[in-house]
N, C-alpha and C positions, 0 to 999 in steps of 0.2 A: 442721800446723805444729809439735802441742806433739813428735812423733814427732823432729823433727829438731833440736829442744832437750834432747832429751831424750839422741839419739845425739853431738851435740856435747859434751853432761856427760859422757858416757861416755868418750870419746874424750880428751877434756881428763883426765880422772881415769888413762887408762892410759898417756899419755903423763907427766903427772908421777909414775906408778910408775916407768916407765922409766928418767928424770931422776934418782927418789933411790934406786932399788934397782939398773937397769943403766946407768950413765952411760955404759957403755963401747959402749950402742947407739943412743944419740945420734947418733951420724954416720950413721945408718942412716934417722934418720925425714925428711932432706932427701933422700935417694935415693930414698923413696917419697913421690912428691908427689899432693897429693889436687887434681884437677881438677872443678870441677862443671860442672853446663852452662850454660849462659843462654839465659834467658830469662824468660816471667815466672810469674806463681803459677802455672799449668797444670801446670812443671814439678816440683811440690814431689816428685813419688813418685819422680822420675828421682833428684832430688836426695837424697831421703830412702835411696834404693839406693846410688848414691857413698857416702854417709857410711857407711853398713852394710858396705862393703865396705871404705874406707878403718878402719877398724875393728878389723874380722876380720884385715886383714893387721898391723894394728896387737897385735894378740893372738898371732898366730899367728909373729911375728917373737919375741916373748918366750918362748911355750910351746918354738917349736924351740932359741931358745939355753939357755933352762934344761935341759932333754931335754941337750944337750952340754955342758953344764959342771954 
């Protein structure tokens, strides 16, 4: 569990990067919407992959815009 508090600080931490360094990719983090599954605690590592991957494309949307501009 602490794995997916851990990836929500993270996540939370690159999206207000985005917010104060690229505002102009804000339109961008409603077009990638993070879905998790449901269900109950069994599914923590499904869940704790979502977030890992909701993440990475949260990273990886900043690394290529920086890379072009």
């Amino acid at each position: 569990m602490k794995l997916s508090q851990e990836l929500l600080a993270e996540i939370t931490q690159v999206t207000r990067s985005i917010e104060d360094h690229h505002p102009e990719l804000q339109k961008y983090l409603d077009e990638n919407p993070m879905t998790l599954p449901e269900g109950d605690s069994s599914d923590v590592e499904m869940d704790n992959q979502a977030l890992r991957e909701y993440l990475d494309s949260l990273k990886e949307l900043v690394t290529k815009y920086d890379k072009e501009h």
